[in-house]
Structure formats: structure tokens, C-alpha cells
C-alpha positions as CSV (number, residue, x, y, z in Angstrom):
1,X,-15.7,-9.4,19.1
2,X,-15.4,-11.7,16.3
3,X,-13.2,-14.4,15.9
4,X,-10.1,-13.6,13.2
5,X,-7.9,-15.5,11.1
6,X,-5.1,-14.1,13.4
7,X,-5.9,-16.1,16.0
8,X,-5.1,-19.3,14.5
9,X,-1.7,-18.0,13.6
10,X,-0.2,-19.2,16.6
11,X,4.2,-20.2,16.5
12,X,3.2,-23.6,15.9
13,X,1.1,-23.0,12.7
14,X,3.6,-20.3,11.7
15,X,6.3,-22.8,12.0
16,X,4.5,-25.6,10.2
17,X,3.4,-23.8,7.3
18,X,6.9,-22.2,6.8
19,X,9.4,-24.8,7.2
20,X,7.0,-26.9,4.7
21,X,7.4,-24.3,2.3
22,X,11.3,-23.7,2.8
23,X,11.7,-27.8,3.7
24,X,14.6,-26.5,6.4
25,X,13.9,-26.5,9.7
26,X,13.2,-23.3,12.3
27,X,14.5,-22.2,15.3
28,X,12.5,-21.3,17.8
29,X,12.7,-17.6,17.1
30,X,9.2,-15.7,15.8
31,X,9.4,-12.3,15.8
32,X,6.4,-10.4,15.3
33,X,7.3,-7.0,13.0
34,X,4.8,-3.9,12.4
35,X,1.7,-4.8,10.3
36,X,-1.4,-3.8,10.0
37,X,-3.0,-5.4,7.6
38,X,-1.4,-8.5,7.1
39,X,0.7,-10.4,9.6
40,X,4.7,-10.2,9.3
41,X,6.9,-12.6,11.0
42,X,10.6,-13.0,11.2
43,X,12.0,-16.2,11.4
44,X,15.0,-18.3,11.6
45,X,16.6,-21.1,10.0
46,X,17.6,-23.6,12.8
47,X,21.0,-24.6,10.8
48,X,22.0,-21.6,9.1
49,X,21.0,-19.0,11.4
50,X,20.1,-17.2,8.4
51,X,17.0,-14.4,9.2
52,X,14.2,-13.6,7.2
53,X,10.7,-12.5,7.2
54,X,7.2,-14.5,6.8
55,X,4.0,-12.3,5.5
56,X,0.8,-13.7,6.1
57,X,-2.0,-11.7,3.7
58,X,-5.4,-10.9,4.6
59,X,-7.5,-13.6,3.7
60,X,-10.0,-12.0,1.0
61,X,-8.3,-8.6,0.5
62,X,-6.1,-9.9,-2.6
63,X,-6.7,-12.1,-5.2
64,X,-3.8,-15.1,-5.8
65,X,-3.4,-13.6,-9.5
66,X,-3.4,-9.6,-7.9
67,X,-0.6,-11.0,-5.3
68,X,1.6,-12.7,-8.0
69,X,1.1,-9.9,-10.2
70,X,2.8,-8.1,-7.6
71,X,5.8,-10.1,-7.2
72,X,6.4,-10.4,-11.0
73,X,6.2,-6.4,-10.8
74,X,8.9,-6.4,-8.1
75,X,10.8,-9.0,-9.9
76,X,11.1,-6.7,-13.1
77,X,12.0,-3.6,-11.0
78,X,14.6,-5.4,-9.4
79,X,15.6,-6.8,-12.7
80,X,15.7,-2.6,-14.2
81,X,18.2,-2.5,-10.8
82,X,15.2,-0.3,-9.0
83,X,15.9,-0.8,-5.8
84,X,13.0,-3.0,-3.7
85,X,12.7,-6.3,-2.2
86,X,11.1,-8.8,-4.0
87,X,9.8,-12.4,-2.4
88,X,12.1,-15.5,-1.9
89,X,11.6,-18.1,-4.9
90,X,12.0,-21.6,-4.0
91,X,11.7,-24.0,-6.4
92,X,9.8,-21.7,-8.5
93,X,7.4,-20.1,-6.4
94,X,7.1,-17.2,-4.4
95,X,3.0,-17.3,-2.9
96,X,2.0,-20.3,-0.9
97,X,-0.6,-21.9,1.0
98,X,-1.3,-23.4,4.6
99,X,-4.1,-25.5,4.8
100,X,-3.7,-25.4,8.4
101,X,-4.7,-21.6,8.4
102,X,-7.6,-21.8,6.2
103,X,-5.5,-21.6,2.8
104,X,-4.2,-18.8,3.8
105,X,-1.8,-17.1,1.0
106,X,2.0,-16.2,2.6
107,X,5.6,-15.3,1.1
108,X,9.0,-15.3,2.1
109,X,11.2,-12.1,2.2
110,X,15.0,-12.2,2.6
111,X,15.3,-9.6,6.0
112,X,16.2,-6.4,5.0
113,X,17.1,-3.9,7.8
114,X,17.3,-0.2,7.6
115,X,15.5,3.0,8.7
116,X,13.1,5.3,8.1
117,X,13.9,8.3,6.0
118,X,12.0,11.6,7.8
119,X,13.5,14.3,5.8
120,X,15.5,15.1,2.3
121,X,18.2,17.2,1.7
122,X,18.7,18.4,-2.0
123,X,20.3,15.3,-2.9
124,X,18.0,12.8,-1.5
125,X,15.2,14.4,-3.5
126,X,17.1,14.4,-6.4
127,X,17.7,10.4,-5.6
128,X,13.8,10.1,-5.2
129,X,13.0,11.7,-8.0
130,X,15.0,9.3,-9.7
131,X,13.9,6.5,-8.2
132,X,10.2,7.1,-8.9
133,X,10.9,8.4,-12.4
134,X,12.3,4.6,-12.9
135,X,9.6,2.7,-11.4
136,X,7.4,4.9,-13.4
137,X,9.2,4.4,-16.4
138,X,8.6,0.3,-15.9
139,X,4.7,0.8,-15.2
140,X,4.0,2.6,-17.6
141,X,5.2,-0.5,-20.4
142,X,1.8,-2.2,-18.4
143,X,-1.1,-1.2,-20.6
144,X,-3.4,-3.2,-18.6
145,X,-3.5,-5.1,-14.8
146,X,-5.6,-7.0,-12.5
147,X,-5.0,-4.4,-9.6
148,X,-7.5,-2.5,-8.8
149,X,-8.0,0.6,-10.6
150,X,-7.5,4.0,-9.5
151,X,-10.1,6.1,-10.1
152,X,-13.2,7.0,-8.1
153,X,-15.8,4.9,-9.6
154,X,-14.2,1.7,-9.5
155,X,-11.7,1.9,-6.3
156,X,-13.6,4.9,-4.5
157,X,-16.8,2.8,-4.9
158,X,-14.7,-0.6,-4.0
159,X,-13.4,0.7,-0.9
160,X,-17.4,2.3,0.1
161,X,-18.7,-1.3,-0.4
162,X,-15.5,-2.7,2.5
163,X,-17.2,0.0,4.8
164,X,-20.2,-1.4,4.1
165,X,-19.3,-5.2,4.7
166,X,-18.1,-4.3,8.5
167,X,-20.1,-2.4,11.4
168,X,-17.5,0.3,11.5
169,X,-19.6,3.2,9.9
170,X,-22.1,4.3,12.5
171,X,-26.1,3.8,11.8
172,X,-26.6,7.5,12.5
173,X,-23.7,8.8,9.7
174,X,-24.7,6.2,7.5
175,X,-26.9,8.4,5.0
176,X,-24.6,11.2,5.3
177,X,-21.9,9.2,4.9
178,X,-23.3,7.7,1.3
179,X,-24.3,11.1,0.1
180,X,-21.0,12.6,0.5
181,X,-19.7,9.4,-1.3
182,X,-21.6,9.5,-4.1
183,X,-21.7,13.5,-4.3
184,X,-17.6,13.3,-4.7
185,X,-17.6,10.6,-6.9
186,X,-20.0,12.3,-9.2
187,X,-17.6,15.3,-9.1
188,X,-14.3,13.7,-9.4
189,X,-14.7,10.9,-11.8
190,X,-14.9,13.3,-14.5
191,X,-11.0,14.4,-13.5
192,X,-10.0,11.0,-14.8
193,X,-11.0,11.1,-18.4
194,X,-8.4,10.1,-20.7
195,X,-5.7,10.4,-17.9
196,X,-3.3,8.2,-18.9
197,X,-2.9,4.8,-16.5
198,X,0.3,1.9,-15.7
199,X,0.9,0.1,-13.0
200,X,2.0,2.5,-9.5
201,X,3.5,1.7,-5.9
202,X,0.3,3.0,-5.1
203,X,0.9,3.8,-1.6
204,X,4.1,6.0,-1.9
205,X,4.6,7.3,1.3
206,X,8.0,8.1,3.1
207,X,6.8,5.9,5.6
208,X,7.5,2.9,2.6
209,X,10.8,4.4,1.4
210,X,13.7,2.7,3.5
211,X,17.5,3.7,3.6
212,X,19.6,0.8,3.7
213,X,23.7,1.9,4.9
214,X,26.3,1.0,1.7
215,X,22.9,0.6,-0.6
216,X,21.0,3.1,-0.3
217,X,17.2,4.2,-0.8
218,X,14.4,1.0,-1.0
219,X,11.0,1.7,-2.4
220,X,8.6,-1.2,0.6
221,X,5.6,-2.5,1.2
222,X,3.7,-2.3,-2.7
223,X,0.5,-4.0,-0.7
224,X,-1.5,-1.2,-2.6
225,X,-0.2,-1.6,-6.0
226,X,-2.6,-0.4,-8.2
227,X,-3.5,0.5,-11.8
228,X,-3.9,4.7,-11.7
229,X,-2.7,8.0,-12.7
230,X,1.3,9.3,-12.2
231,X,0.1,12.1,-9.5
232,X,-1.3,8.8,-7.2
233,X,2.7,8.2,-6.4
234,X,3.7,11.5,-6.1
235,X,1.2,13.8,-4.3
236,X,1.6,11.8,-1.3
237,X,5.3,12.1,-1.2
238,X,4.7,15.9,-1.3
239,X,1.0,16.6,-0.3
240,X,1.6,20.4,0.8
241,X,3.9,21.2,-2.8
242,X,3.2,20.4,-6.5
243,X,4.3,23.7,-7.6
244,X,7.1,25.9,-9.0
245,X,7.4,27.6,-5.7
246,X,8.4,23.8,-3.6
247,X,11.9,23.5,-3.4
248,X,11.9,20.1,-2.4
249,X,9.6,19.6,-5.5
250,X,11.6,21.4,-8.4
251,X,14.7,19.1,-6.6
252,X,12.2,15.9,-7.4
253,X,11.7,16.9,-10.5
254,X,14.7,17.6,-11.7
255,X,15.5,14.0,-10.9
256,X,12.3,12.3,-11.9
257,X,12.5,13.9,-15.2
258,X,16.2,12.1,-16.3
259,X,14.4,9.4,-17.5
260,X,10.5,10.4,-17.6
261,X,8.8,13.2,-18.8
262,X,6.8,14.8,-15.5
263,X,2.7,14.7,-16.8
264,X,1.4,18.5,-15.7
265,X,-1.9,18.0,-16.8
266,X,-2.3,15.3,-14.3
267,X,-2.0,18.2,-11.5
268,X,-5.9,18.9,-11.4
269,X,-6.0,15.3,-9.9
270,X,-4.7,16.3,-6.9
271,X,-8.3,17.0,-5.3
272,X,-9.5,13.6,-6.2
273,X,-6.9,11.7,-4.8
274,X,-7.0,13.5,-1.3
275,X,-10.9,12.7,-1.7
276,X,-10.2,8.9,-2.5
277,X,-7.2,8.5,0.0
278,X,-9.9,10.0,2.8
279,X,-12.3,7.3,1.6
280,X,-9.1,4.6,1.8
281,X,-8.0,5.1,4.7
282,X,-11.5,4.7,6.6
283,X,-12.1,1.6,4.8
284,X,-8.4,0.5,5.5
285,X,-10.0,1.1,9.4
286,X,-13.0,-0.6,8.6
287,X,-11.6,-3.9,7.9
288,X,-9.5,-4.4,10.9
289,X,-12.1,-2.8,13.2
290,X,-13.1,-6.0,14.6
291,X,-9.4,-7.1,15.6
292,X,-9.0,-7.5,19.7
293,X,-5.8,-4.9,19.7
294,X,-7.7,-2.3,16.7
295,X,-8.6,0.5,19.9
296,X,-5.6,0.2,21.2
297,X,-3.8,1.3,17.9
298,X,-6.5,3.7,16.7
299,X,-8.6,4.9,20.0
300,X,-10.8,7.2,17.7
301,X,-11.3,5.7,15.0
302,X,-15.1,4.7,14.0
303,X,-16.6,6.9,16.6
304,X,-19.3,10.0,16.0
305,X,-16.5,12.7,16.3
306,X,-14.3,10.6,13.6
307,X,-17.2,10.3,10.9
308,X,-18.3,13.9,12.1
309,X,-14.7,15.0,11.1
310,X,-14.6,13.0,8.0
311,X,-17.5,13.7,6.2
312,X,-17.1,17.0,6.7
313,X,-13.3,16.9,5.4
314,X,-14.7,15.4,2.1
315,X,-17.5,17.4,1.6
316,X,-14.9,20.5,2.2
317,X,-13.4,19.5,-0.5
318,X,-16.0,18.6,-3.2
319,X,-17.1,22.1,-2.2
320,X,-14.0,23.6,-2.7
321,X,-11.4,22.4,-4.9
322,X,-14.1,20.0,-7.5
């Protein structure tokens, strides 16, 4: 196993690189919080007692211009009252560095608590609708970003090349591995001609939508922010029902299309996007692979029956649905 970045983010680094950035001084309290693919701390200030939360990013994942284009994106939501949680400025800034972790980039979040939201009556669709119909109203003003973007041969072929840069993928699925690759995106990039693109969450799952008592619904964790197609944010929020027949989606729509008009001919995408999220989420795998705690978390993830299983799920559906 590989030695990680992680390990050098021990209390005491955590403690020196913060309280340099915030210039106040910690407690003693360092709270690790859920996080895969960065690191997420929360923290005290000694005086105050005030609580809030540290987020170390993966060294090489993200650009320093892709993560502040991020928190400018949050800071105009949250400007347009759409309801996220935007870094801590101080004295102008909201990305630092800590030489002592191998310039490692990290922010500051004011703590937010809440919970998870499971399930949606009429109403909370409605709400969601909303919600996402706002966001998407603000994207869309972003003709052009340095995000990645969301289409199979640029983020599709992106996220093949992370596979490729670890020792997750097998030797023996290798070559089937890169023909189903290149066989679905052959077939889907076609889906993405003149689809039109803005600036998405990304990554809109109900596992990053938060419901805060007195304030309501919170869009988290825009860590995939990317450049893309409407459907990216919406598919996943309702993977089994983009038709008139879903309840639950005629309720989002209804909300989403107060303030934007809902794009049906972006409904063909849907395909391509399972296809690319399958691809995503092994290379999301890949780069954490090496971590001491990653087969304790994931227990089958990387071995023969897992790339068995997903190769045949992708081919499945270029041979199906593209």
C-alpha cells in the first residue's frame, strides 16, 4: 500500500494550517465528518466556541482556478437566495494553502447541521423542483467554464484515463474494459450534439440535498460541478421516472418550470448519462483504491466479479438503449 497525502494530515498539521488561515486559535476538538474523496474536519475556535468545518481537497483532482470557480458559483447562488453553503471568506479569500501538507488546497465552511431527506411528499417535490429550476436558471447565464465538461468524449474519456493512472482495473478486464469504453463513447457522443450546456451541481443526488429545521431544503457537496446538459441534474434525482406517468416527476416539474422552461429534447440523454455515471463511479473507486481503509468501505470493489458486472452493465446498455 502506498503512502497518501492523508497520512500527513495528522491534528497537529490540521491545527497549524487552519488557525494560520483563520489567525484565532483551536481547541483541541477535530472531528473527523464523512468524506470520501477529500478530507472534512470540524473544528473549534478555542475563545468563541464557535464550530465549523475544514475540507482538505484531493491533491491533483481539482485545479486552484476549477475550486475557486466553484466558490464564486456558490457565492452567486447564495447571492439569487438559492439555498447552499458557500466557503468562509477571510480577508478576502476562501481557498488556501499548507505548505506543511504539500500545498495542499483547503477551505473553511461555517457548520451547517441538518439531515438527510429519503423521501418527498408532493410539496417537497414541488420545493425541489423549484430549487433546481433556480440553480439552473443561474447556470445557464455561464456560456463557458473551466469544469470539466460533460459529455462522453471529454469527461467519459477523462475519467477512463484516472482508471488507467491507478492499478484498480484488473490486467485480465483491461482489453474488455477499453472496448466497452470506446464502443459507448462512439455511440453516445453523438447524443450531445448541439445540446445546450451551463454550469450544473453535477452530482445531484438526494444524498447532497439537506433539510435544515426553520430553513429548509440545502443543495451540498457541488465537488462535481461540471459544465453539461440540464438532464445531468435531474435524472439522478429521479433515475426510475422522466415521464408523464411519474407522479413525483410531473410534481418536479411543475415546480422547476416557475422559473425555467423544462428541455424535453434533452430526454434521449438519459442513456448516456447512466453510461458515463457507470464509468464515474469506477474511476471515483479507482482513485481512492490505494487508501489503507478503501476495503473496508467498499469490500467489492475492483475485483473480477465487480468489472465482470460492470462491463457487462455498460455494454447492456450501448446494446440496448444507444
Amino acid at each position: 500500500m502506498k503512502p497518501t497525502i492523508w497520512q500527513e494530515l495528522t491534528p497537529d498539521n490540521i491545527f497549524k494550517a487552519v488557525e494560520s488561515a483563520l489567525g484565532k486559535q483551536l481547541s483541541n476538538i477535530c472531528l473527523k465528518r464523512n468524506s470520501y474523496i477529500n478530507r472534512v474536519y470540524e473544528l473549534e475556535a478555542e475563545a468563541s466556541g464557535e464550530r465549523f468545518i475544514v475540507k482538505f481537497y484531493r491533491p491533483n483532482r481539482w485545479t486552484k482556478d476549477q475550486i475557486l470557480e466553484e466558490h464564486a458559483f456558490l457565492n452567486e447562488l447564495l447571492t439569487n437566495e438559492i439555498p447552499v453553503v458557500p466557503p468562509s471568506s477571510i480577508d478576502g479569500r476562501t481557498l488556501f494553502e499548507s505548505s506543511a501538507l504539500r500545498s495542499t488546497f483547503y477551505s473553511l465552511f461555517p457548520k451547517k447541521g441538518g439531515r438527510a431527506v429519503d423521501e418527498f411528499d408532493k410539496e417537497g417535490w414541488q420545493t425541489l423542483g423549484r430549487t433546481v429550476g433556480r440553480l439552473h436558471l443561474i447556470g445557464a447565464k455561464h456560456k463557458s467554464s473551466r469544469r470539466i465538461i460533460w459529455k462522453p468524449e471529454i469527461a467519459t474519456r477523462h475519467h477512463r484515463q484516472m482508471i488507467d493512472r491507478t492499478n484498480f482495473l484488473l490486467p485480465d478486464f483491461k482489453k474488455s474494459f477499453d472496448n466497452a469504453c470506446e464502443l459507448f463513447i462512439r455511440k453516445a457522443e453523438p447524443r450531445f450534439k448541439d445540446q445546450p450546456m451551463f454550469l450544473l451541481h453535477g452530482d445531484l443526488h438526494k444524498g447532497n440535498l439537506l433539510y435544515r429545521p426553520n430553513e429548509g431544503l440545502f443543495v451540498v457537496d457541488f465537488d462535481d460541478m461540471s459544465f453539461g446538459p440540464m438532464l445531468q441534474d435531474i435524472w439522478l434525482l429521479l433515475p426510475e421516472g422522466l415521464n408523464s406517468d411519474s407522479e413525483e416527476f410531473n410534481w418536479f416539474l411543475e415546480g422547476y418550470e416557475t422559473f425555467r422552461a423544462f428541455d424535453w429534447e434533452s430526454l434521449p440523454l438519459k442513456p448516456a448519462l447512466q453510461g458515463m455515471r457507470i464509468i464515474h463511479y469506477a474511476a471515483w473507486l479507482a482513485v481512492q483504491c490505494e487508501e489503507p481503509d478503501f476495503d473496508n468501505h467498499f469490500p467489492h470493489a475492483g475485483s473480477a466479479r465487480y468489472w465482470n458486472q460492470l462491463i457487462k452493465d455498460l455494454l447492456d446498455l450501448v446494446q440496448q438503449q444507444l
